[in-house]
N, C-alpha and C positions, 0 to 999 in steps of 0.2 A: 691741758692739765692745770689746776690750780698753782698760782702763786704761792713760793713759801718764804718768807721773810724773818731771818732768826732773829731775836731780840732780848738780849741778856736781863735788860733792866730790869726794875722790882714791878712796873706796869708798862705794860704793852699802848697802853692809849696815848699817852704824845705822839706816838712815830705814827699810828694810825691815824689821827687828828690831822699829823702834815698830807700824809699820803693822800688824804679824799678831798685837802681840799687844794692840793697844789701842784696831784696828778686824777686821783681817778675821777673825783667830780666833773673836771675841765673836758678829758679824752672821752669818760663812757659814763657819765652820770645816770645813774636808774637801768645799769645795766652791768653788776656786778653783786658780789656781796661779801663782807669780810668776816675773818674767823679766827678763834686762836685756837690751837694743839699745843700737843707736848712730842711727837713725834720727832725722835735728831736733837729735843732742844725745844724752849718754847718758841713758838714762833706766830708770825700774824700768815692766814691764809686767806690769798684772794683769790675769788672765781671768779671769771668774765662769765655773761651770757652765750658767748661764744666762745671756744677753742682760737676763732681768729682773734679775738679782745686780748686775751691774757700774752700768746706771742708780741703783738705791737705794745703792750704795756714795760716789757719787759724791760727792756732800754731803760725808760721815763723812771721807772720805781728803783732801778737799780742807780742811778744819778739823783735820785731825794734821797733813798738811804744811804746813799755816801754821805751825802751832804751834811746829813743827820746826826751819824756817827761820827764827824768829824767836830759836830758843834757840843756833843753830850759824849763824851768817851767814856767807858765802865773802867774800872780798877782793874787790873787781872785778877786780883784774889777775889773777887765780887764773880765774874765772868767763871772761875776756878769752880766755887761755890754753889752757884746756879747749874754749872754741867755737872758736875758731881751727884747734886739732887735731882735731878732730871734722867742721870744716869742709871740711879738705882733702878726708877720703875718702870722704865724701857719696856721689861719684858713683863711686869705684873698689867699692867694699862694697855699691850699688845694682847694678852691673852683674852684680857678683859671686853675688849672692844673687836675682837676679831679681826687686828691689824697683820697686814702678812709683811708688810719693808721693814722690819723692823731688825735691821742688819747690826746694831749696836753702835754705828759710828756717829758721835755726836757731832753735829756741824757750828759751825764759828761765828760769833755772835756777828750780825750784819752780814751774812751769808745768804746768798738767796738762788734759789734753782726752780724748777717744776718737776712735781712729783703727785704721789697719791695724795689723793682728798682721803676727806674722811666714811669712817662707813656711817651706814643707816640700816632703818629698817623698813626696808618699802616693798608691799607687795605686787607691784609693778611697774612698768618702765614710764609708764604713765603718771604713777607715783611720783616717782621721783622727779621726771620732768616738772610735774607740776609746785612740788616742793621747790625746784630751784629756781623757776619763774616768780613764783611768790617771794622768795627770799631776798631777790632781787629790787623788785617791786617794794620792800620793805624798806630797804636800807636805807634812802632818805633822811624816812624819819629817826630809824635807828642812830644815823649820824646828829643828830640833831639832840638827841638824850645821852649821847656816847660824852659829847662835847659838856653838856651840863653836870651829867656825873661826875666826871673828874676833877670837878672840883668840891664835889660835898665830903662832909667827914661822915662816920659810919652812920648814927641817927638817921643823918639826912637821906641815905641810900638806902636805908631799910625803912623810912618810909614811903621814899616813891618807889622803890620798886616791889612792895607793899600792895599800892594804889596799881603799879601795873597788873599783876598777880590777878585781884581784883576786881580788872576791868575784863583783863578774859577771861572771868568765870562767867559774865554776863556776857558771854556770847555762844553760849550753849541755850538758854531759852529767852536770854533778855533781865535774869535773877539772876544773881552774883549764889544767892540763896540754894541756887538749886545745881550751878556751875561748880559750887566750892566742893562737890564727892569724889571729883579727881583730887583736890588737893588730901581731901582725909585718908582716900587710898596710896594716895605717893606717902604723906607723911608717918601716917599711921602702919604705913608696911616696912617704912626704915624705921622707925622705932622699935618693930618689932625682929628685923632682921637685924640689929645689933644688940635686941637681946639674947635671941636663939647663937650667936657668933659671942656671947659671954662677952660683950664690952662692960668694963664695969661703971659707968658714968649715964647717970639716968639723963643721957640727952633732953627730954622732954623737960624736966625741969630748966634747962639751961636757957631752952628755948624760950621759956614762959617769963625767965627772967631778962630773958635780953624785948621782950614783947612787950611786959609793963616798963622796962628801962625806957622805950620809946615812947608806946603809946598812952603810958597812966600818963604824959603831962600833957599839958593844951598844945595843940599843935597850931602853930604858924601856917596860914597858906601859903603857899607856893608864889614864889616871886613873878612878876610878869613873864618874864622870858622864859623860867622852868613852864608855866602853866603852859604857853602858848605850845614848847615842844610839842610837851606830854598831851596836849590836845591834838594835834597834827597825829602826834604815834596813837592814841585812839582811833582817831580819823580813818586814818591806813588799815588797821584791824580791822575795824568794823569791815570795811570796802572785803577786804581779804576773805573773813569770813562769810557774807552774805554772797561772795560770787562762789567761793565753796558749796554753801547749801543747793544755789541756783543749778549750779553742774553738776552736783552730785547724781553721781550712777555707780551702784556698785560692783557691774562688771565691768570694770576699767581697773578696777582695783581685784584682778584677778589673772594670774598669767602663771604654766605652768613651771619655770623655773625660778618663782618666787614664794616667800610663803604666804597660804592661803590662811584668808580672814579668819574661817572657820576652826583652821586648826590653832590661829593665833590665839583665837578664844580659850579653845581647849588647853592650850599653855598658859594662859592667865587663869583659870581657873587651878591649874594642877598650881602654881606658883601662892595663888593667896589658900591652900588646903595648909599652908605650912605657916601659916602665920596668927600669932596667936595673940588677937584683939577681934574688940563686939562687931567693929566697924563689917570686918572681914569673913569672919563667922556670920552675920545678919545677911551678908551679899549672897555666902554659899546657900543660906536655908530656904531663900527665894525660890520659887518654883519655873519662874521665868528670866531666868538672871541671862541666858541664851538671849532672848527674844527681848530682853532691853538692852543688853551689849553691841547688839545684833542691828540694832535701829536704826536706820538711817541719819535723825537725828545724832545718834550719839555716837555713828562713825566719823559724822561729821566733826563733833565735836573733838573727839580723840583726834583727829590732824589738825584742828587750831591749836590744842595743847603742845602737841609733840613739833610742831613747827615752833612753837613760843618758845618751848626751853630749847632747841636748838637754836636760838641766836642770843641764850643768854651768855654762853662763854665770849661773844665779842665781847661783853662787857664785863667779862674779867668773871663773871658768877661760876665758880662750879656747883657740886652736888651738894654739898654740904649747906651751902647762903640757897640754893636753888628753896630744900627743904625749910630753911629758916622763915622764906617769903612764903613758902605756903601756909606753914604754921599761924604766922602774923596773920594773914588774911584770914584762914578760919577763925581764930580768935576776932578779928575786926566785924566779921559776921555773925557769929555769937553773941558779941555785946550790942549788937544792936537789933538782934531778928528773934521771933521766939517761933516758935514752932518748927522746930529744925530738924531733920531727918535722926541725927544726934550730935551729941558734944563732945569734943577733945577733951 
């Protein structure tokens, strides 16, 4: 059962920073992967590749975050603060997420036990395995962009992970161009589900202003050591992806106590009937919208997406920055592409 390591602070990534490189790197390097939740309290979650990984880890991680916590100690009013807000949405983010431990008791910052992981959505066991092997196989470079992030200010984080965004849209056919209809479907369907829920703040402008705040000025390239990362976590994608296409079979991705593709479709269909933009409407009026969802290609694709944003919470992104970067990208691909399926 995955590691759960509670962690008050206002960012989770120093204490993750020590953990990889002064326990998990050394013990299981390329065979683990980290996470953050809100479950009990926020906290960092590590998976071994194995059940035997995370037992023998236990020890090791439990004497660096002592360590840790002795060198950086939180305020109690700070620690007070953060469980009280984390308190509230215990049970709105349990219903949300289909969590069942969700027993109320918040646990104590630098607290650590093994418990439930988090859920997913996999239609088979093979799924999943193969999700967690990739994830693993990821981390590396993950650690390696985790490290550089933390120290940009916001600009600098909304444009590299901008540029990530970006780079897996080009690994649906090799076009960013043609990759970027997930992001108008993700974008373009929370804009319009916080219209129909009457938020009264036209999000979409906000976005477009924090878009040219970044990108109307000349942008600086990326220092040696950023670029090297961010090429390395390229590197890895790519590999990830192209061994996906090569394996892909779609009954492996079919097992009767899971949900099946076909009806997944039929639930994405019933779900954009309610959503009221061109992008959404255009998708349903298709006569073959079945049989391109349906694609191999574009099952493929949908598991590099849905693999990518589950490891953006390591790095601190929820839903909200998730949407932001996809916004940025369509726009990034806008101004520079013309004949575009359509325009935000």
């Amino acid at each position: 059962m995955p590691i759960r390591i509670y962690d008050y602070e206002a960012s989770k990534i120093p204490l993750m920073l020590k953990l990889t490189k002064e326990v998990l790197d050394r013990e299981v390097g390329g065979s683990y992967y980290l996470d953050t939740d809100w479950l009990h309290g926020p906290s960092i979650l590590i998976t071994g590749e194995s059940s035997e990984d995370e037992v023998r880890l236990l020890d090791s991680l439990t004497a660096c975050t002592m360590d840790y916590k002795k060198e950086h100690p939180l305020r109690l009013e700070q620690i007070e603060s953060v469980r009280l807000k984390y308190l509230k949405e215990q049970r709105r983010l349990g219903d949300l997420e289909l969590r069942t431990d969700t027993d109320g008791r918040m646990r104590e910052d630098g607290e650590i036990e093994q418990g439930e992981g988090k859920t997913g959505v996999y239609n088979s066991d093979y799924h999943r395995k193969l999700f967690h092997g990739f994830r693993c196989r990821l981390q590396s470079a993950n650690n390696l962009l985790l490290a550089e992030i933390s120290m940009m200010d916001e600009k600098s984080r909304i444009r590299i992970f901008t540029d990530m965004f970006l780079h897996i849209a080009t690994l649906y056919n090799g076009d960013a161009a043609s990759g970027y209809i997930s992001y108008l479907s993700h974008v373009l369907g929370f804009f319009s589900r916080l219209r129909l829920e009457g938020h009264p703040e036209n999000v979409q402008e906000r976005f477009e202003r924090l878009y040219l705040g970044v990108f109307a000025e000349k942008q600086q390239p990326p220092g040696t050591s950023l670029q090297a990362s961010l090429n390395l976590w390229k590197e890895a994608w790519n590999d990830v992806a192209a061994e996906m296409r090569q394996g892909f079979d779609k009954t492996r991705f079919k097992q009767d106590d899971h949900l099946e593709l076909y009806d997944q479709h039929r639930r994405f269909e019933q779900y954009i009937a309610g959503m009221d933009n061109p992008f959404h409407r255009r998708l349903l009026d298709r006569d073959d919208l079945e049989e391109l969802m349906m694609a191999d290609e574009m099952l493929v694709y949908r598991n590099v997406i849905n693999l990518f944003y589950m490891t953006l919470p390591m790095f601190e992104q929820g839903m909200a920055q998730k949407h932001v970067y996809g916004y940025c990208a369509i726009r990034c691909i806008e101004s520079s592409r013309t004949g575009l399926l359509m325009t935000i």
